[in-house]
C-alpha positions as CSV (number, residue, x, y, z in Angstrom):
1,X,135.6,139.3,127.7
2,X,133.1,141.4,125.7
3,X,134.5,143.5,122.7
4,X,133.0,145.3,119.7
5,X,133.0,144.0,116.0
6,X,132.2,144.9,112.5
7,X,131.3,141.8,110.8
8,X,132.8,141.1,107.5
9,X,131.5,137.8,106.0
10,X,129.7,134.7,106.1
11,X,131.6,131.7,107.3
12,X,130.7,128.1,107.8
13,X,128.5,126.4,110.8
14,X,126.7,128.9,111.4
15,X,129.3,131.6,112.3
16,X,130.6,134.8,110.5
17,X,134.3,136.4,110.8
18,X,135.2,139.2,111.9
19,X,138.9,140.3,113.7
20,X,140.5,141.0,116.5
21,X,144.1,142.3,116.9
22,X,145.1,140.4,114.2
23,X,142.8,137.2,114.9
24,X,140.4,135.6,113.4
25,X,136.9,135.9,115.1
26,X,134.3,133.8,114.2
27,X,130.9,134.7,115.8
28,X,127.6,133.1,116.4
29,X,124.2,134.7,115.6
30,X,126.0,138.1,113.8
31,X,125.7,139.0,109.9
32,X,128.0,140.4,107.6
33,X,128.3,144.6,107.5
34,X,127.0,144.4,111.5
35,X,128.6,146.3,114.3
36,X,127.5,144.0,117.6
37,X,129.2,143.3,120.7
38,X,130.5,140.2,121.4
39,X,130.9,138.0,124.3
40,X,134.8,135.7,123.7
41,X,134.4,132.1,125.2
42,X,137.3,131.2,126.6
43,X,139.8,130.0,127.7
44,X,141.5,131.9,124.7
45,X,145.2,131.8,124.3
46,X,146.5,135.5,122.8
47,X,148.5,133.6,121.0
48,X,146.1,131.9,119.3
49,X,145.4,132.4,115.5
50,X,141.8,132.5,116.0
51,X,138.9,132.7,118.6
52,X,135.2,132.4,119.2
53,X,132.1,134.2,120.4
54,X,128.4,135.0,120.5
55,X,126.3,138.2,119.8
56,X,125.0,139.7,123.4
57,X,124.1,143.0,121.6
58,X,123.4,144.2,118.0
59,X,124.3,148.2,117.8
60,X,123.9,148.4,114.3
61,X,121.6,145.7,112.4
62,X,121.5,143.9,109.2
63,X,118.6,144.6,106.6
64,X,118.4,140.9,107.4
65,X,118.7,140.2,110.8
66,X,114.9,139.4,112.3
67,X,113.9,138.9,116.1
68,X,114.6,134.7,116.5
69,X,110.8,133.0,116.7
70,X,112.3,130.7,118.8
71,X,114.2,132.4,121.6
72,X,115.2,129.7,123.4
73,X,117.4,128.5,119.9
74,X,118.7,132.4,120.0
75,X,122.3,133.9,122.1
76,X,122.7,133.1,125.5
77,X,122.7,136.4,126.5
78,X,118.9,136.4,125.1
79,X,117.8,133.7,127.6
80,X,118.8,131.1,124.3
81,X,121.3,128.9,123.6
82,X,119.2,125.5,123.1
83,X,121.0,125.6,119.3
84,X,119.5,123.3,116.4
85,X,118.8,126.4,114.7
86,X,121.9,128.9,114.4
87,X,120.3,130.9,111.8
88,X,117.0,131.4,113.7
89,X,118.2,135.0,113.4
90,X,118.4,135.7,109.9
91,X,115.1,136.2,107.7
92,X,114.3,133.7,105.4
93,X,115.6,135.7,102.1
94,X,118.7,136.1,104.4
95,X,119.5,132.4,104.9
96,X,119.1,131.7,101.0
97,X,121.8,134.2,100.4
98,X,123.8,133.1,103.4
99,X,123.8,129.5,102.4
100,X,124.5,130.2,98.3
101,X,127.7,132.6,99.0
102,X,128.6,129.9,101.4
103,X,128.8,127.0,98.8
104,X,129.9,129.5,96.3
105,X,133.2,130.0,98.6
106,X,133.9,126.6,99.7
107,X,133.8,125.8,95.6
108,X,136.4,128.2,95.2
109,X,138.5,127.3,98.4
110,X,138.8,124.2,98.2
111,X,137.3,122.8,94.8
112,X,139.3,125.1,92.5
113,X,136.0,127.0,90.7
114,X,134.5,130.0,90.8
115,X,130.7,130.4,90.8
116,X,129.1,133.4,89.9
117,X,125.9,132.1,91.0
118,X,124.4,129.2,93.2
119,X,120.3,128.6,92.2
120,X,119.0,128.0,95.9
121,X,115.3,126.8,96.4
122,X,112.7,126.5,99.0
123,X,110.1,123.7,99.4
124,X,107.1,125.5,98.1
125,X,104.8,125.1,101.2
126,X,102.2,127.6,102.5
127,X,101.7,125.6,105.8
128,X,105.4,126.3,107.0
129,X,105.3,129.9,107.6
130,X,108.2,131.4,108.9
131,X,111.2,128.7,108.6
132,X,109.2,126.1,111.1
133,X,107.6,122.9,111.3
134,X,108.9,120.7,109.0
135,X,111.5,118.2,110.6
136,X,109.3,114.9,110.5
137,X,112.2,113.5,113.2
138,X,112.9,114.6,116.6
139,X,115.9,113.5,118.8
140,X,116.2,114.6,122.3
141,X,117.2,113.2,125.8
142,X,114.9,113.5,129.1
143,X,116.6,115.7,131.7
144,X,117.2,114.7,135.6
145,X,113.3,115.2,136.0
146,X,112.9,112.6,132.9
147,X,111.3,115.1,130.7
148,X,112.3,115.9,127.6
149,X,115.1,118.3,126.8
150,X,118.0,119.7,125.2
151,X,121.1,121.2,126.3
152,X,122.4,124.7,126.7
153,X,125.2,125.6,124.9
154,X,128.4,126.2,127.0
155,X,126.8,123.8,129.9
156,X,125.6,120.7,131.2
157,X,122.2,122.3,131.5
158,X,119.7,120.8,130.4
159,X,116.1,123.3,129.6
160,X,113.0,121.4,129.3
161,X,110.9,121.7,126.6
162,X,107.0,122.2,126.4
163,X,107.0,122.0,122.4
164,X,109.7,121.9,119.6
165,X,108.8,124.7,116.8
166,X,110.7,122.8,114.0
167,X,108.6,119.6,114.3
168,X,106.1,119.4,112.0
169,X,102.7,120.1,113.2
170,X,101.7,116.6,112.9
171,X,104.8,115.3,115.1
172,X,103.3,118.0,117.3
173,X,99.9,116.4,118.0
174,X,101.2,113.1,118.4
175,X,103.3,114.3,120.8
176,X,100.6,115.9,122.7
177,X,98.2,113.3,122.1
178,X,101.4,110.8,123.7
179,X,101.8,113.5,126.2
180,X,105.1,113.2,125.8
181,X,106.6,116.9,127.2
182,X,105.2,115.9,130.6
183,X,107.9,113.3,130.8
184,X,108.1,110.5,133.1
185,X,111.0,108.9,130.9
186,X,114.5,107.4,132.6
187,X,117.0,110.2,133.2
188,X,119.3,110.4,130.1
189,X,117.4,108.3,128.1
190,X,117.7,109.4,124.8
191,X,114.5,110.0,122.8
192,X,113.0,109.7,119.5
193,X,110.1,110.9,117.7
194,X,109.0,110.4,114.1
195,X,106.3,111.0,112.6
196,X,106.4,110.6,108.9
197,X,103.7,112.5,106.1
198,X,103.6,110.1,103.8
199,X,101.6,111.9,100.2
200,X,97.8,111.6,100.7
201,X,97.7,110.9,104.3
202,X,95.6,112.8,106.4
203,X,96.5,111.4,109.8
204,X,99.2,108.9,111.6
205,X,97.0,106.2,111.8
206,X,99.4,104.6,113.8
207,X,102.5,105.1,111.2
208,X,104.3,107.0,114.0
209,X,107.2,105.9,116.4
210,X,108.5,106.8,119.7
211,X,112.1,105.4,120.4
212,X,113.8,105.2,123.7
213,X,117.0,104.5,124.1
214,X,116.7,103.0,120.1
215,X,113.3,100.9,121.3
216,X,109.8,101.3,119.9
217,X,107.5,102.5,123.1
218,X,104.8,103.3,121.2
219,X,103.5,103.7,117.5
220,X,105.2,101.0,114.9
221,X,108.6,99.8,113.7
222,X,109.2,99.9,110.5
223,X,107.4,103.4,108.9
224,X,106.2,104.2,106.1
225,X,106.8,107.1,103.8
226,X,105.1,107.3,100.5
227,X,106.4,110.0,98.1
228,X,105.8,111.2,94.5
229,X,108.9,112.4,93.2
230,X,108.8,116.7,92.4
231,X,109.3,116.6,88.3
232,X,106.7,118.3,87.7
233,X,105.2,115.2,85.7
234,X,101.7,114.4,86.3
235,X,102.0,110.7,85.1
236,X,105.0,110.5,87.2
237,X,104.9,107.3,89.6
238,X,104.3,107.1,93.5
239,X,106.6,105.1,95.3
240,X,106.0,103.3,98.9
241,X,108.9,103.2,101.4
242,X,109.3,101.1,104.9
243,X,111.9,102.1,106.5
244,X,113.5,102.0,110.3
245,X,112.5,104.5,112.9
246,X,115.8,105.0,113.7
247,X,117.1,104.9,110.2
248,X,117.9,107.6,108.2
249,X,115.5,109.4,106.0
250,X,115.2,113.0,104.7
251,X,113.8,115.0,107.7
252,X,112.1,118.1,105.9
253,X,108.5,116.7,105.1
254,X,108.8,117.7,101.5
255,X,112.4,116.9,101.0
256,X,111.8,113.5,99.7
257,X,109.9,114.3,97.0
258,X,111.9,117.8,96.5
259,X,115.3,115.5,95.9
260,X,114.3,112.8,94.1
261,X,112.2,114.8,91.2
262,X,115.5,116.3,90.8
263,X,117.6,113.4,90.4
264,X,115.2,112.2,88.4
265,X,114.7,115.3,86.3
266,X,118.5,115.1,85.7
267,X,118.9,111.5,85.1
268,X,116.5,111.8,82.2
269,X,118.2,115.0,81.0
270,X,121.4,112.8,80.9
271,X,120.8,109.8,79.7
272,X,117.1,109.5,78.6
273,X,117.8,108.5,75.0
274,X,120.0,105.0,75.8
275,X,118.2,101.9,75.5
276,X,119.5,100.4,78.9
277,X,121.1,102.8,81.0
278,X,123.4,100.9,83.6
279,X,123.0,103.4,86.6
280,X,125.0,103.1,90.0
281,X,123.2,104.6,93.3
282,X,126.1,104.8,95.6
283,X,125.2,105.4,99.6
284,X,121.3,104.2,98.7
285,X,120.0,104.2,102.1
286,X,116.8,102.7,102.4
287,X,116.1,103.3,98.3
288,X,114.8,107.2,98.1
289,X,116.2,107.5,94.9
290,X,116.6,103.7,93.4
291,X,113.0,103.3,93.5
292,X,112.5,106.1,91.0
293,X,115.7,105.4,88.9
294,X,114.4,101.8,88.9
295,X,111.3,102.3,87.3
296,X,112.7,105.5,85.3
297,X,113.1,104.7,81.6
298,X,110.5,102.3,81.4
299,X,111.9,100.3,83.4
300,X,115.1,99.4,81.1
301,X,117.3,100.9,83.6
302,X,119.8,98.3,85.2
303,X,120.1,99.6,88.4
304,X,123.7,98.8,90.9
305,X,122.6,100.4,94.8
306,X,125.5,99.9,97.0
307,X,124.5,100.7,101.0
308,X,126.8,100.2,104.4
309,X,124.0,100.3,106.7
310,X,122.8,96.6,107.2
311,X,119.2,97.9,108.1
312,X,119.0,100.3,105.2
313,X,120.1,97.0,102.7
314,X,117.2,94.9,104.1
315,X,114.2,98.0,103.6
316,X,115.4,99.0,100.0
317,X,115.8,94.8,99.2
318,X,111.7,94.9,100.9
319,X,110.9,98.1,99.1
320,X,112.0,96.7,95.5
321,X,110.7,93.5,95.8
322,X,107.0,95.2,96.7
323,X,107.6,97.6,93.9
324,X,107.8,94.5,92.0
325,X,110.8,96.3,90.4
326,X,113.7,93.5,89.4
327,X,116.3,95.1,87.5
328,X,118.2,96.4,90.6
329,X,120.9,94.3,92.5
330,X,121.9,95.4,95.8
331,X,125.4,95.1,97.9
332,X,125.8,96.1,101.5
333,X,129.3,97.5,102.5
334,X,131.5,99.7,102.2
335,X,131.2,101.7,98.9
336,X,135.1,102.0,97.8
337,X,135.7,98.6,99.3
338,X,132.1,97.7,97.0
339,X,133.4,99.4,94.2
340,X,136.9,97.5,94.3
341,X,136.0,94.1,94.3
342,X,132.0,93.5,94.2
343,X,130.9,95.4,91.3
344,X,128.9,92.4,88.9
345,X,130.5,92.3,85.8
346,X,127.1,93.3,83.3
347,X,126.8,96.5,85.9
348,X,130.7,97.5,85.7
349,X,130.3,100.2,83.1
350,X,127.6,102.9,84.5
351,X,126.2,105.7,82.0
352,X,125.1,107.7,85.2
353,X,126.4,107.7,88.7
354,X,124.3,109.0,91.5
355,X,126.1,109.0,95.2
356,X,124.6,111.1,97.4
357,X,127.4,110.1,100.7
358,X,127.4,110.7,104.6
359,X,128.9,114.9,105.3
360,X,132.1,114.1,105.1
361,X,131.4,113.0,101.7
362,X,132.6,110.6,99.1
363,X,136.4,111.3,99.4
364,X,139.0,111.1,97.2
365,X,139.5,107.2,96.6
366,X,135.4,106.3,95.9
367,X,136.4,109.5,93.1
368,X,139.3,107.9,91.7
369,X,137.1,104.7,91.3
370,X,134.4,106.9,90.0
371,X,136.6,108.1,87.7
372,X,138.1,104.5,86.9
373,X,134.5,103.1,85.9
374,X,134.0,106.1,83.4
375,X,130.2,107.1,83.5
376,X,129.6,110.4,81.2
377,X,127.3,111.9,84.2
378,X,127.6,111.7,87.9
379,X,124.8,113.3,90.0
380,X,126.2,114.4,93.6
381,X,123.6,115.2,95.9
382,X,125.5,116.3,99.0
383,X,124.6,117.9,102.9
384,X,127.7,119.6,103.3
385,X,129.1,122.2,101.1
386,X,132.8,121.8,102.5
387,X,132.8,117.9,101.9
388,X,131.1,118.5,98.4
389,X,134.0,121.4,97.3
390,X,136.8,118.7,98.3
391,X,135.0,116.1,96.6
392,X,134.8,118.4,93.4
393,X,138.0,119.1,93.3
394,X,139.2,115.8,93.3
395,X,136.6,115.2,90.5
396,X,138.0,118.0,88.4
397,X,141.4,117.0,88.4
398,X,140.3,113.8,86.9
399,X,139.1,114.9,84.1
400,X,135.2,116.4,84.9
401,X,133.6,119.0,84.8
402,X,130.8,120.8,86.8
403,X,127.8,121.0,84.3
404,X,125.3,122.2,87.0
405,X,124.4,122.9,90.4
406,X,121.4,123.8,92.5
407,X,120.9,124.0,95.9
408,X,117.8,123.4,98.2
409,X,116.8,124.5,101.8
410,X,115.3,122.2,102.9
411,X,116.7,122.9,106.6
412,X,115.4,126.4,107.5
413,X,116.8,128.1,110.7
414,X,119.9,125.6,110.3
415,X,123.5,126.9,108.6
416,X,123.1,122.8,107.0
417,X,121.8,123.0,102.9
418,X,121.4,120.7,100.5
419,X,123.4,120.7,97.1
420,X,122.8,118.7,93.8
421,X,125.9,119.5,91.5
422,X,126.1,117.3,87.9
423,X,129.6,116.4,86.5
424,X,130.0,115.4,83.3
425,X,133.5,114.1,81.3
């Protein structure tokens, strides 16, 4: 069923609102103030209270609505639907805005405050024109013919791909160099490509991995990522990483250096002054940001990093111990079950509190703890807005308040953003 809409506002995952006899619309590829025609999926109900659809024709545009520079991410009705990039229609100013008066209205839905502005900030990189090339990690699966792929929206199609426009451009060359769009892999094998930039590297010498099916074909298992944190600083220390191919780590090329000078900037803000700063780094990973907090202060931080993922533990235990850094202890589990009963008693009493949790975020027990433990400053770096909103306004009804917030793009062409918000007591 196709029917015309005038757009009204931004909503989340990609998707703006608009209405239809009374129901709520929410529709892929459009922008707010558009008239476009819209294709419903269905099966839709008429009784239902709300329904979906996609763009198949724009009759009146948006100031910031651009021609997608990857058509195959683009509306099905374009020859698109590959997704990975639901905002590959929007210009670049266009997705800033998009993404700050999105967190501005999930902080007023759901966390109880209004924001009359949300700082947003791109990676400052010349070599990324136009939103593309930066994801250091790819993750696809090889279609009937065994080549790599990615699936249509709305189908069991698989499209093969002869490139992927969001990799970096050194994923890209290893990925030619491996020939690895003209297949030859197991049908439905799912496949992996990483290719981290590590600072002052000119090539992969090797420090590249391609996974199947969560094994190392080629390249090297662990990686490493090397990273001077964004402060702004020019003393300011470079830090060495190993971590897992298939482990998590920051996919933007420059968001790893982006995030932690930030932290870092706002950790010293905080709490420079105090002779030994007890901080907690909650959901560590593989030690982005303990590495930095551990040798921040002159190294008179006491540092608690509390991890779930049993590979993550071992790399940040690895990465400490090269970094010669021993004034961190740190516990793999569970962080609420962590912060209940395996908290050491010198490191029970933080003065800063960095968690930076999975998207559905912290919740509201690990911020009742939070709050239980009393640090003046918690730093929440979070990769959903909705998650972060909740989490806020648990944190505000126990007694904080939100002292600052910045967001970063550091996932261009995606609806996903990064926020950093600071709570203080």
């Amino acid at each position: 069923m196709d029917v015309e809409l005038r757009i009204e506002r931004y909503a989340d995952q990609g998707r703006c609102v608009a209405h239809l006899d009374g129901r709520v619309v929410f529709v892929r590829f459009a922008l707010p103030g558009e008239l476009v025609r819209v294709r419903l999926d269905e099966p839709h109900k008429r009784q239902d209270r709300y329904c979906t659809g996609e763009v198949i024709e724009v009759l009146e545009a948006s100031p910031d609505r651009r021609e997608p520079v990857w058509p195959m991410a683009g509306p099905l009705a374009w020859g698109g639907g590959l997704g990975g990039a639901d905002l590959i229609h929007v210009s670049l100013p266009g997705q800033l805005t998009w993404k700050a008066d999105l967190i501005r209205q999930q902080m007023e839905r759901l966390g109880g405050i209004r924001l009359e502005d949300v700082p947003i900030a791109r990676p400052d990189d010349d070599t990324c024109p136009d939103g593309l090339h930066w994801r250091t990690r790819i993750d696809l699966v090889a279609d009937d013919q065994g080549r790599p792929s990615m699936r249509r929206r709305g189908s069991h199609e698989r499209v093969a791909l002869e490139s992927m426009p969001l990799a970096s451009r050194r994923l890209l060359d290893q990925a030619d160099e491996l020939g690895l769009w003209n297949g030859g892999f197991k049908p439905g094998s799912r496949i992996r490509m990483a290719v981290p930039e590590p600072l002052d590297s000119q090539g992969t010498d090797g420090n590249f991995a391609l996974q199947v099916d969560g094994r190392t074909e080629k390249g090297s298992d662990p990686l490493t990522e090397r990273i001077r944190p964004n402060t702004g600083r020019p003393d300011e220390d470079t830090f060495t990483y190993r971590v897992d191919a298939g482990g998590f780590w920051q996919i933007h090329r420059l968001a790893p250096s982006l995030l932690s000078g930030a932290v870092l900037t706002e950790a010293r803000r905080r709490i420079g002054e105090q002779k030994a700063p007890v901080v907690w780094d909650l959901y560590s990973g593989a030690g982005l940001f303990t590495l930095p907090l551990a040798a921040a202060f002159g190294g008179r931080s006491r540092i608690l990093a509390v991890e779930g993922a049993a590979g993550a533990v071992t790399r940040a235990r690895e990465n400490l111990a090269a970094a010669d850094m021993t004034n961190t202890e740190v516990r793999r589990g569970d962080v609420g079950r962590v912060l209940k009963h395996g908290v050491p008693k010198a490191l029970a009493h933080p003065d800063l509190v960095l968690l930076d949790p999975p998207r559905a975020g912290a919740k509201a027990e690990v911020c009742r703890l939070l709050n239980q433990a009393a640090p003046s400053t918690i730093i929440y770096v979070a990769c959903d807005p909705t998650s972060l909103a909740r989490d806020t306004g648990t944190l505000l009804s126990l007694g904080y308040e939100l002292a600052d917030i910045h967001a970063y793009d550091i996932y261009p062409m995606t609806h996903h953003v990064e926020t950093m918000a600071v709570f203080t007591r």
